[in-house]
Every structure is written in structure tokens, then in C-alpha cells.
C-alpha positions as CSV (number, residue, x, y, z in Angstrom):
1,X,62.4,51.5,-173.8
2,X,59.9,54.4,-174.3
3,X,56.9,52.2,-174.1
4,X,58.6,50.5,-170.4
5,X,59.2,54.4,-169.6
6,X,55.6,55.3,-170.1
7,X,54.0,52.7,-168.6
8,X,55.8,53.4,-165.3
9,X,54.5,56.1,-164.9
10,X,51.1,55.5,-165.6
11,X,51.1,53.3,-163.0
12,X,52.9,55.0,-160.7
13,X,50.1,58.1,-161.0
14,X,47.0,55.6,-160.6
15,X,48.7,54.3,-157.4
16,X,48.6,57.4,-156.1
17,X,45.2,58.7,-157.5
18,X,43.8,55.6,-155.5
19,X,45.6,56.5,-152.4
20,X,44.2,59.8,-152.7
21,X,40.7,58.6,-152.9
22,X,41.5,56.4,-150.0
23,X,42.9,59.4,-147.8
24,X,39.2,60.8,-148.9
25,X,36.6,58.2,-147.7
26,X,38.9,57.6,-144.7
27,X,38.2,61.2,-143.6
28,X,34.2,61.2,-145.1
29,X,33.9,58.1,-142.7
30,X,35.3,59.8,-139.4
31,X,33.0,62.7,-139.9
32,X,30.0,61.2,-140.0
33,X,30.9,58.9,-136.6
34,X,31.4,62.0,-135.1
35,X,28.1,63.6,-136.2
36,X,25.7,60.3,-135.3
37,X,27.9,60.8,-131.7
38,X,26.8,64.1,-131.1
39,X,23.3,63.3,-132.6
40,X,23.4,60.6,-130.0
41,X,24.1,62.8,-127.1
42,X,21.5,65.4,-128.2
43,X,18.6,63.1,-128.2
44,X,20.1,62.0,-124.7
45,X,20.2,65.6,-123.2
46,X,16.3,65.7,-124.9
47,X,14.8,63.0,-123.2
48,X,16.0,63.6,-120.0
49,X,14.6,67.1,-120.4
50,X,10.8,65.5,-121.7
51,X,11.7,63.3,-118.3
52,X,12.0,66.2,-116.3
53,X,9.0,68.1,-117.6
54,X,6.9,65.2,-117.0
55,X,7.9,64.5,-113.9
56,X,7.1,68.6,-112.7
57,X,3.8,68.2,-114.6
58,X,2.9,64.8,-113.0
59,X,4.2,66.5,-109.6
60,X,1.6,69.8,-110.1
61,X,-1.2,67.6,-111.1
62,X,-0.5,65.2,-107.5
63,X,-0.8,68.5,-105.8
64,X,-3.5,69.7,-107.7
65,X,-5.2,66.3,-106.7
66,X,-4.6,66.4,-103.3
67,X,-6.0,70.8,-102.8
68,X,-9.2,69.0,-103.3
69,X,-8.8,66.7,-100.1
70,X,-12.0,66.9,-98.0
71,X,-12.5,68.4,-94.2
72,X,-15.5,65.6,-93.5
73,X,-14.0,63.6,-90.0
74,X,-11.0,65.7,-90.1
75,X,-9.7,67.1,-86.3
76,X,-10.8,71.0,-86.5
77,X,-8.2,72.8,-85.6
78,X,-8.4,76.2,-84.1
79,X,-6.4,78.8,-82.9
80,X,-8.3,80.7,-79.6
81,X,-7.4,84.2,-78.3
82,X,-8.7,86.3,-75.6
83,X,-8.7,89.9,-75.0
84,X,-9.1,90.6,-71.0
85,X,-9.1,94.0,-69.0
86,X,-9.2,93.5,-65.1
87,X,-9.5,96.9,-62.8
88,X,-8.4,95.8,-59.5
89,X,-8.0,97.6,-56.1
90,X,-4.6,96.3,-55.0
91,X,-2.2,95.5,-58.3
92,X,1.1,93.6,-56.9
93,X,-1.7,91.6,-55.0
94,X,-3.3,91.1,-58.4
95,X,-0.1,90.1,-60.2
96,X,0.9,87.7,-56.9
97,X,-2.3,86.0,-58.2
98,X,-1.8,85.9,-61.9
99,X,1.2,84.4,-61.5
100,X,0.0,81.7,-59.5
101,X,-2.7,81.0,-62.1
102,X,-0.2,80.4,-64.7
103,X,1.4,78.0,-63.0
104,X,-1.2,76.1,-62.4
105,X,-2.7,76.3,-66.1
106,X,1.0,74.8,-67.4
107,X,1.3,78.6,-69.2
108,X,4.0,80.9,-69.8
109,X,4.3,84.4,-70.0
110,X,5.6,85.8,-73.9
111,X,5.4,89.8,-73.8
112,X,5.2,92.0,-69.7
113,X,5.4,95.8,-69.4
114,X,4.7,97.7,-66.6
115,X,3.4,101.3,-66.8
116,X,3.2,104.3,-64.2
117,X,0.9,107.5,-65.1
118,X,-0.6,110.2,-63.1
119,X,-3.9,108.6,-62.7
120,X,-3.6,105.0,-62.8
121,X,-0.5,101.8,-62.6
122,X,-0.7,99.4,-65.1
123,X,0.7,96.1,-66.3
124,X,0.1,94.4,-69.5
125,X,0.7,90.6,-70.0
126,X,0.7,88.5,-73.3
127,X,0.1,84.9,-71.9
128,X,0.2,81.4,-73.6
129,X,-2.1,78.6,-72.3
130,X,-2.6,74.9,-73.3
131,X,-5.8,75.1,-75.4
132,X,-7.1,72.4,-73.2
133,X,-6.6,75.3,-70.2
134,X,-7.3,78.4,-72.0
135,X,-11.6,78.7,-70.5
136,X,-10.6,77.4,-67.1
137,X,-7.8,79.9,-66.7
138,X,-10.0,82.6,-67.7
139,X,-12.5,81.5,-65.6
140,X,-9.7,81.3,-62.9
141,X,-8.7,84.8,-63.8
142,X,-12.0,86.1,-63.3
143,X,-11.9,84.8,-59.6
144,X,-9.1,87.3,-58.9
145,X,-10.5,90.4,-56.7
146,X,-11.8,92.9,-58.9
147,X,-13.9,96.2,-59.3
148,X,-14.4,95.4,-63.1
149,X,-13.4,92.4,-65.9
150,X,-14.2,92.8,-69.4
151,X,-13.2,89.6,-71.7
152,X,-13.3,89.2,-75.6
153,X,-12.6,85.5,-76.7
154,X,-12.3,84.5,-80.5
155,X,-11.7,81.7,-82.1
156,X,-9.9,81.2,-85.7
157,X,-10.6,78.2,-87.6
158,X,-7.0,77.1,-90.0
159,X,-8.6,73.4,-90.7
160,X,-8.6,74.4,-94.7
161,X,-5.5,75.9,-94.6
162,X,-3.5,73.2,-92.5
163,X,-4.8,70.7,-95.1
164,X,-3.7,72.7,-98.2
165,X,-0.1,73.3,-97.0
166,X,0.2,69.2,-96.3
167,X,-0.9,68.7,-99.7
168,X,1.3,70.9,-101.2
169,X,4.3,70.1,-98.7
170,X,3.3,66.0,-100.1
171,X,3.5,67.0,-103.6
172,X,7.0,69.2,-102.9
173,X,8.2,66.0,-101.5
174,X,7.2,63.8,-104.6
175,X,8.9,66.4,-107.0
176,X,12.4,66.0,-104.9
177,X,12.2,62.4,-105.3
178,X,12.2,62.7,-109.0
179,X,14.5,65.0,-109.2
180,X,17.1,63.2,-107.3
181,X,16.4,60.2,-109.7
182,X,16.8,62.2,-112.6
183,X,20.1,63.6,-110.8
184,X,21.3,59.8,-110.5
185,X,20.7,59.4,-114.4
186,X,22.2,62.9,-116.0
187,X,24.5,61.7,-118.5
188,X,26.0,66.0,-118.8
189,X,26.5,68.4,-116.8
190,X,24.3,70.9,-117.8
191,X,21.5,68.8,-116.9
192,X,23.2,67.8,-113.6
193,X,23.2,71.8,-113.1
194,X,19.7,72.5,-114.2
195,X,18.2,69.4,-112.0
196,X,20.6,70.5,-109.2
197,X,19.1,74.3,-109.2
198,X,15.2,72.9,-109.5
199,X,16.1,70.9,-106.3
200,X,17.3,73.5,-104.5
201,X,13.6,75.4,-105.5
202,X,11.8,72.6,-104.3
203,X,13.7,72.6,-101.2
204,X,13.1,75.9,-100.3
205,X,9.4,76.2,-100.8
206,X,9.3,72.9,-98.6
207,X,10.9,74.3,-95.7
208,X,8.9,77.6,-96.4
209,X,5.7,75.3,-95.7
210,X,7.0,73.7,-93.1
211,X,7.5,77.0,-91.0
212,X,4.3,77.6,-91.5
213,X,2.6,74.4,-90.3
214,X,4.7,74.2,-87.1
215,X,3.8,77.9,-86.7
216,X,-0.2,76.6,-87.1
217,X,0.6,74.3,-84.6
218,X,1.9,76.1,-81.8
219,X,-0.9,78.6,-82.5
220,X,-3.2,75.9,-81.7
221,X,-1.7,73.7,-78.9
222,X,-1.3,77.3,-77.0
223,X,-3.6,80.0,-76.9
224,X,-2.8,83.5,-76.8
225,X,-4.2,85.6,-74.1
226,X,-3.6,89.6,-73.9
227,X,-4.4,90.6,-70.1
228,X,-4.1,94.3,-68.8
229,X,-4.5,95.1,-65.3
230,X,-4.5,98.4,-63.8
231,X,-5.2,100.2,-60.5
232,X,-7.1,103.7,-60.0
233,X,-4.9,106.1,-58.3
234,X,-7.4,108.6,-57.9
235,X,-10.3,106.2,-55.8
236,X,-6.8,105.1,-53.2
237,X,-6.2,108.9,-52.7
238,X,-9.9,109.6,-52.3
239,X,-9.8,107.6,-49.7
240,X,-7.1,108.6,-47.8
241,X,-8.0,111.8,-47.5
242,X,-11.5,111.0,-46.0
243,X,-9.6,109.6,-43.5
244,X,-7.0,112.1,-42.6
245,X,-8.0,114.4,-39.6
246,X,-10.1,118.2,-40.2
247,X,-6.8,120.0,-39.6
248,X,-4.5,118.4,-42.3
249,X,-7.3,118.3,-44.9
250,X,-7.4,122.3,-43.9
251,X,-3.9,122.5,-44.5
252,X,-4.1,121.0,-48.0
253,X,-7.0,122.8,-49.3
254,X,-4.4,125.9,-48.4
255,X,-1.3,124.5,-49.8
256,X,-3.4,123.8,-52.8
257,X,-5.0,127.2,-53.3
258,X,-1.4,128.5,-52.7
259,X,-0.3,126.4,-55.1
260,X,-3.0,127.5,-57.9
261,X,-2.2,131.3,-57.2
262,X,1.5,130.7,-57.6
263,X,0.8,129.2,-61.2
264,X,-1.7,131.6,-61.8
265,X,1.2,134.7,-61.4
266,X,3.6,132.3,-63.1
267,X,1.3,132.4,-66.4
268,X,0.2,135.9,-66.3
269,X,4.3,136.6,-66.0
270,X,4.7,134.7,-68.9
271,X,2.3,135.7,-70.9
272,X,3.9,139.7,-70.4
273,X,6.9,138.5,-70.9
274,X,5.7,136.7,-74.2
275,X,3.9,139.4,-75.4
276,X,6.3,142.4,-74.7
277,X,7.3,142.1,-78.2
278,X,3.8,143.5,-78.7
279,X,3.6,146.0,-76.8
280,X,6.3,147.7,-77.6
281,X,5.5,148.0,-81.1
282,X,2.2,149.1,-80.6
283,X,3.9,151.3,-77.8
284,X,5.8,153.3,-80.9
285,X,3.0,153.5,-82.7
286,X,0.4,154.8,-80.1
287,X,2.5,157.2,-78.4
288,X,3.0,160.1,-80.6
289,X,-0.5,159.5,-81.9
290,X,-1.3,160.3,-78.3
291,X,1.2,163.4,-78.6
292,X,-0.4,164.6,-81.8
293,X,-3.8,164.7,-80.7
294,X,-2.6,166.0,-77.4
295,X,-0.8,168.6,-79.0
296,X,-4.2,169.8,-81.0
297,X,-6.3,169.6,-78.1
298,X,-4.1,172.2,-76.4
299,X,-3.5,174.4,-79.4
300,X,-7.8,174.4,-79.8
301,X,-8.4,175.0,-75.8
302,X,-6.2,177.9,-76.4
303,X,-8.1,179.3,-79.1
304,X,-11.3,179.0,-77.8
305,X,-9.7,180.6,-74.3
306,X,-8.5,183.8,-76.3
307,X,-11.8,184.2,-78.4
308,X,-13.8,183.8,-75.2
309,X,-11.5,186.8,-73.4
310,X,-11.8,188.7,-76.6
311,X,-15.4,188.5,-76.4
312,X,-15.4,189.6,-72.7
313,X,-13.2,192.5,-73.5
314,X,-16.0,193.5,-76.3
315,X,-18.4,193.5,-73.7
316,X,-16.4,195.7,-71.4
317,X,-16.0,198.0,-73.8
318,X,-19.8,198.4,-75.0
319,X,-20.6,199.0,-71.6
């Protein structure tokens, strides 16, 4: 009965050393499932990060590629501009003209101010020509009535420049393509996020380029020409007076010297009046200077008065 006893037992402690063990590897196994998962989806995230730096790298070395594009049989393009100074005798007549040029030329006026001094009136234009147009309205401007015209044309060449910005808006473009692949293919989303701010980069820059090139563009389908026209005051009131009667040019020289004595007075009163600060000090300061050597010049013509009458008495007496 002992022996059955024992024996029981014994087997019922190996049945549940074994399931013990079992409890063990069960738990060994699920761990390393869970590592060769996470293994897995590092070496994921990894590549697509090698993908991505490729891609950028292949993207840089395109652009790099296409800097080195040559100008040979390439359209020049240049941007013209013109500097232009027109005295004139009649201004609105002038501007009645100007106007009609740049209709003709299929132009448009940008900038216009219009200015009024003592000596002259003057009006300043900033015009936009076709570039086909831009000689022939000059040329047409210089057929306006005139007493002088001064012009200074120049002429900026953005060939190279229009050619590096396509190249680098080309390889900007190649670069977004990839990206948006590798968007399609993120398997997290941190990469999702990382590909998604890179786009938005790549974006930018390209519209930053493209501002620029339409900017080259306009620059050079319409020149830029800065006009200012004035008119003389002084050789119109010249003029006028030479032909004004002998009587009235008479009564303006008089007015005028009236008019010069007048301001004369008026600065002479304000110069006193400025200066009376002045004088006042040196008023208090000269005055009883003045009355001390007054005083002593008195006090010594007195003495030199009584010795000279005692001298005369002397005289008196000796005789």
C-alpha cells in the first residue's frame, strides 16, 4: 500500500515537471516570433531609407548633369532697357504724343509721376515695350519736338541663367517623382512623414524657380524703358517778357526792386531781433566800463585844470 502510495506521487510530480517545461518552450517560442517580426520591420524601414537616399543622390547627380547643358544654337535671350531724358518746349503737347506712341508700339505704362518746381515741370514714365518694338519706339520717341534727347540703352544677357534654372527645375521634378513612389510604398508612418516633409521641400524650391523663370520671361518679351520729360520755366518766362510792352517791363523792374528792399529790411530786422540777446549782454558789460573811464577822465581834467590855475596864481604873485 506504501509502495502504490509512493509511486503516485512520483508520477503525479513528473506530470507536472513536464508541463512546466512545456509552459517554458511555449513562451521561449513566442518571443523569438516577435523578435524576427520586429527584425523584419527594421530591415523594411532600412531599405526604404537606402531607397530614398539613392533616389536624392541619383536626383543631384541628374541635375548636376544637366548645369553642364551647352548655350551652342540656343535662342539668346536678353533683357533690354533704356534710359531717355527729353527737354521739350510744350509738356502736355509732349505727353499727348507719348501716349500716342505707346499705343501704337502695343506698350503699357508701369510707374507715372508728375512734378512741379520753381524752375522747371516734369513727368517721369516707366514704360513696357514688346522687345520686338523697343528701337522703333525710341526711335519714334525721338521724333517728338524737342530742344534736347539724351538716351542710354543696355542690354542684359540671362541665356546661362535661364538654362541653369530649367535644369534644376527638371531635376526638382525627377526628385518629386520618386518621392511620391516611395510615398506609394512606405510600409510606417514615420517614413510616410519623412517622405511627406522632403516633398513638400522639393515643392517649394520648384515653385521658387518657377517665379523666377516666368519673371526672366516677362523681362524679356517686354522691355523696360525709364523716360523723363521736362519743360524750362525760365526760357517761357524769358520770353514773355520780351514781349510785354516798355511800360509794364518798367513796372516790374520796380515792383521787383521794391520787393528786394522789403526783404532786405525784413532780414536786417531779423537779424536785430536775433541778436538782441547779444547786445544786451555786451550792453552790461560795456556801460560802466564807459562810466569808469569816464569817471577818471573827469577826475584827471580836473587836476590838470587846478594845477594849471595854481601855476598862473604863482606867476601873478612873482610879478
Amino acid at each position: 500500500m506504501n509502495r502504490y502510495r509512493k509511486r503516485k506521487q512520483f508520477s503525479r510530480l513528473f506530470a507536472g515537471c513536464m508541463s512546466i517545461i512545456g509552459i517554458i518552450l511555449l513562451l521561449a517560442a513566442c518571443s523569438s516570433s516577435n523578435s524576427d517580426s520586429s527584425t523584419q520591420s527594421e530591415n523594411i524601414a532600412l531599405s526604404n531609407e537606402a531607397k530614398a537616399g539613392e533616389s536624392l543622390q541619383e536626383a543631384g547627380e541628374a541635375a548636376g548633369s544637366s548645369d553642364t547643358i551647352p548655350l551652342t544654337g540656343m535662342h539668346q535671350k536678353i533683357i533690354y532697357n533704356a534710359d531717355l531724358t527729353m527737354q521739350v518746349e510744350d509738356l502736355d503737347k509732349a505727353v499727348e504724343a507719348l501716349k500716342e506712341a505707346i499705343q501704337q508700339s502695343e506698350g503699357y505704362l508701369l510707374e507715372f509721376s508728375d512734378t512741379q518746381t520753381e524752375r522747371e515741370l516734369r513727368s517721369n514714365y516707366v514704360i513696357k515695350v514688346p522687345a520686338k518694338q523697343f528701337m522703333p519706339f525710341i526711335n519714334q520717341l525721338s521724333m517728338i519736338k524737342n530742344r534736347k534727347f539724351d538716351q542710354y540703352v543696355s542690354g542684359k544677357d540671362v541665356s546661362e541663367e535661364y538654362v541653369d534654372l530649367e535644369a534644376r527645375l527638371k531635376a526638382r521634378e525627377l526628385v518629386e517623382e520618386r518621392l511620391l513612389a516611395m510615398m506609394g510604398e512606405a510600409s510606417t508612418a514615420s517614413d510616410l512623414l519623412e517622405f511627406s516633409q522632403r516633398l513638400g521641400e522639393v515643392q517649394e524650391q520648384m515653385e521658387q524657380i518657377k517665379g523666377r523663370i516666368r519673371y526672366l520671361d516677362n523681362n524679356v518679351s517686354f522691355s523696360t524703358i525709364n523716360l523723363r520729360i521736362f519743360q524750362a520755366k525760365q526760357s517761357a518766362a524769358s520770353l514773355a517778357g520780351y514781349s510785354n510792352p516798355l511800360g509794364e517791363r518798367i513796372t516790374e523792374a520796380w515792383q521787383s526792386s521794391i520787393t528786394f528792399v522789403w526783404e532786405a529790411i525784413q532780414m536786417i530786422i531779423v537779424i536785430l531781433i536775433g541778436a538782441f540777446p547779444i547786445i544786451v549782454i555786451l550792453a552790461v558789460i560795456a556801460v560802466p566800463i564807459w562810466l569808469i573811464r569816464r569817471k577818471r577822465k573827469n577826475a584827471a581834467s580836473f587836476y590838470e585844470e587846478e594845477d594849471s590855475e595854481e601855476s598862473s596864481d604863482e606867476d601873478v604873485k612873482e610879478n
